[in-house]
C-alpha positions, 0 to 999 in steps of 0.5 A: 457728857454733854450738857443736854444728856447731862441735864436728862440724867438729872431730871431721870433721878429727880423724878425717881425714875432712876437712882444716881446708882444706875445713872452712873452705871449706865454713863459708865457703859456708854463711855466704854461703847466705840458707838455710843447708844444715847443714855435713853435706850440703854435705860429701856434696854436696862428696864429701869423705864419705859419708851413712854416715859422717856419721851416725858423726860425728853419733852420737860428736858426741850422745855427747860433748854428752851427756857435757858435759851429763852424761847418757848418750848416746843412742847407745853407740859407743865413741870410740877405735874410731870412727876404724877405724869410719869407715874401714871404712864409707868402704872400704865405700861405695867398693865397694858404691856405685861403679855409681853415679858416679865422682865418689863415688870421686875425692871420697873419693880427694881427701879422702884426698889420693890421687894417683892412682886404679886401677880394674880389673876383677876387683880392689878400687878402689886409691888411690896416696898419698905414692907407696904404694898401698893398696885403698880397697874390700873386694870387686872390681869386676866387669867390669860395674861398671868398664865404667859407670865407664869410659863416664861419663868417656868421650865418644862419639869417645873410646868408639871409640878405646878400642874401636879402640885398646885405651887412650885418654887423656882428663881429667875434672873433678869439678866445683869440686873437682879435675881428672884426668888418666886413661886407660883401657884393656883388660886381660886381665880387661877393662877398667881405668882410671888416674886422676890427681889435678890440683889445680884451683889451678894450684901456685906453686913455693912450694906444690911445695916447690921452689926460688925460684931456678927462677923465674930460668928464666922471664926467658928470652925465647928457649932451651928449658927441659926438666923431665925425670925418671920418671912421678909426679915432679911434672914437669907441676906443676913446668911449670904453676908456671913458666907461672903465673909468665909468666902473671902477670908478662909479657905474652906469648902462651903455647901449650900442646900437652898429651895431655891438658890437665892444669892449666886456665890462665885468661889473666891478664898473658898470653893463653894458649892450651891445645891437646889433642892428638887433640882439637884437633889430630892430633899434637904435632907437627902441633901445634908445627908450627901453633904457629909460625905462631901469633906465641907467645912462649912454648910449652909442651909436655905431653911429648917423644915422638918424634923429630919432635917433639924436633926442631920443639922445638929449631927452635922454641928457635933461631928465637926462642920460650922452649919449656918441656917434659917428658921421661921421663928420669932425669937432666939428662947422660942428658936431654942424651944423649938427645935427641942419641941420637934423631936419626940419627948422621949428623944428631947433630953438628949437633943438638949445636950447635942444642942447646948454642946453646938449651938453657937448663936441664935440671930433672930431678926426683924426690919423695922420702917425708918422714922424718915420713910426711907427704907427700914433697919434691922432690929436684933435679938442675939443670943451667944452660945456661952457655957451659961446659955448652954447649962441653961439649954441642956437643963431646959431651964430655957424660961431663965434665957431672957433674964440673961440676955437683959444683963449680958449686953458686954457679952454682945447679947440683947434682947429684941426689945433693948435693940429697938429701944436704941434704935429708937433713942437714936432717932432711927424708929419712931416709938409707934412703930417699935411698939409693933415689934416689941414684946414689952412696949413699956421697955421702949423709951417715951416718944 
């Protein structure tokens, strides 16, 4: 790499307009090319920047070479403000490019290492990262501009369900970059859009931060595993990771059922099978159903909506499939709680029994801001199907689960609270922000 393409790399990253991740993905690339495309326009090609902010690199990289030559540069634009410069450029192109294609702002929304992207009719173009939004735009989006952006990621079939349900569920790719996970929907102004960033690279329990001793969960062969907590709590990478783990080390036949397919697993040891709900089957039910008659090992599903699907769940864990789910609550008693409360009270002893003879474990998650500010961490509640657990459950004596999750730390159970409390002793949260996720702040330590 010569000199100058090297000196422009480094002023890409250091205005963050980069991370050294892409830079060296895309030296990579260009070393390999028999007629190399200099570094820049494969940053556009890439929509990891725009032909605006390049030339601003290109202009503070003339004036720096300049300088080491000691000559003046051609053009004067002064260094320390060259950061807020491209900055406004990029909120610039969002908004005045955005009728083209939707991939320019979920490029730009990866390279600002965004999680989730609003775009609303009547409002600026929003970007959620570390768990805060800020806009990415200085002008609102007209109804015009959001209905081109909806149709390019919409199909025919999910057109007419928008129109005939008000929302619909869909996933997006931008092509060797990232995969997303969206909805659209009608609002008071129109229309609006949600998209959610999933990493192509299916995640390792190491890459979420997350504890080696949860890869214990995969040696079951039968029982149900639930990873449970509120929307945004990396639930769903948390379930790829595990399916990465039997994906490499069993040979199995693994059947997704997702709405949508999030993570793209390839068959690797074992030969797995995705289903997306209203695509390739009606319901997750109908799904689950299906999935019994189809010899899977292992089943995993997207989410436990309703009833019927807790309950083919469960039957599916009792007649001899590991079953790894989702669910929306907030910790592992009130998961317990919850799937006992769905059914009919004349139904719940006997879910009781079905549920303290399967259940495995319940994973409940949260992610927590860093003290440092860069990115956040998992707080964990972990509750292992031991036989106590079980008596407990099947005797719906389930008030006495937190005081055994407190003593059962060598079990590798814990309660959500001791897992912040660490998180907090070792500097990683401040005691502020634990505080907002604790059930008990004055379990955490003293700042």
């Amino acid at each position: 790499m010569s000199a100058e393409t090297n000196l422009l790399g480094r002023l890409a990253v250091h205005y963050k307009l980069l991370t050294p991740e892409q830079l060296a993905e895309t030296t990579l690339a260009q070393a390999r090319q028999a007629h190399p495309v200099p570094l820049g326009e494969l940053w556009i090609d890439a929509g990891w920047m725009t032909r605006a902010q390049l030339d601003k690199l290109l202009a503070v990289q003339r004036e720096v070479l300049a300088k080491q030559a000691g000559s003046a540069p051609p053009v004067a634009t002064p260094p320390a403000a060259v950061a807020e410069d491209l900055d406004q450029t990029a909120v610039g192109q969002v908004s005045t490019r955005v009728g083209k294609r939707i991939d320019r702002i979920l490029g730009y929304a990866v390279a600002q290492r965004a999680s989730d992207v609003h775009i609303l009719t009547a409002e600026r173009v929003l970007l959620r990262a570390d768990g805060e939004l800020r806009y990415a735009g200085e002008a609102p989006l007209d109804g015009a501009q959001v209905a081109r952006l909806v149709d390019e990621v919409l199909d025919d079939g999910l057109r007419q369900r928008l129109a005939r349900d008000g929302q619909v569920d869909f996933a997006w790719t931008t092509e060797g970059k990232a995969r997303f996970r969206g909805n659209a929907y009608r609002h008071q102004n129109g229309l609006g859009l949600v998209l959610r960033t999933i990493p192509i690279e299916i995640p390792t329990l190491g890459s979420l931060n997350l504890p080696n001793s949860l890869a214990k969960l995969t040696n079951h062969h039968q029982g149900l595993v639930l990873l449970t907590g509120p929307s945004g709590c990396g639930k769903s990478a948390t379930l790829a990771a595990l399916l990465r783990l039997i994906n490499e080390e069993r040979q199995d036949h693994i059947v997704t059922i997702e709405d949508p397919i999030e993570y793209l697993h390839s068959s690797l040891l074992s030969v797995v099978n995705q289903r997306q709900v209203g695509r390739d089957t009606g319901s997750f039910a109908r799904a689950l159903k299906a999935a019994l008659r189809e010899d899977p090992d292992v089943i995993a599903i997207g989410e436990l909506r309703d009833l019927e699907t807790i309950q083919l769940a469960l039957t599916a864990a009792e007649t001899g499939h590991l079953v790894l789910a989702t669910l929306h609550t907030g910790g592992a008693i009130r998961t317990v709680d919850r799937i006992v409360g769905s059914f009919p009270s004349n139904q719940q002893s006997q879910i009781r029994t079905m549920l303290s003879e399967s259940l495995r474990a319940v994973v409940s998650q949260r992610l927590v801001r860093r003290a440092d500010g860069q990115g956040r961490v998992p707080a964990l509640e972990i509750l292992l199907g031991t036989r106590a657990v079980a008596n407990m459950v099947r005797e719906a004596k389930t008030f006495q689960l937190r005081s055994l999750l407190q003593t059962a730390a060598s079990q590798g159970m814990c309660l959500l609270d001791a897992s912040l409390a660490q998180l907090v002793r070792d500097g990683l949260v401040t005691r502020d922000e634990a505080a907002l996720h604790a059930e008990d702040p004055k379990l955490l330590p003293a700042a």
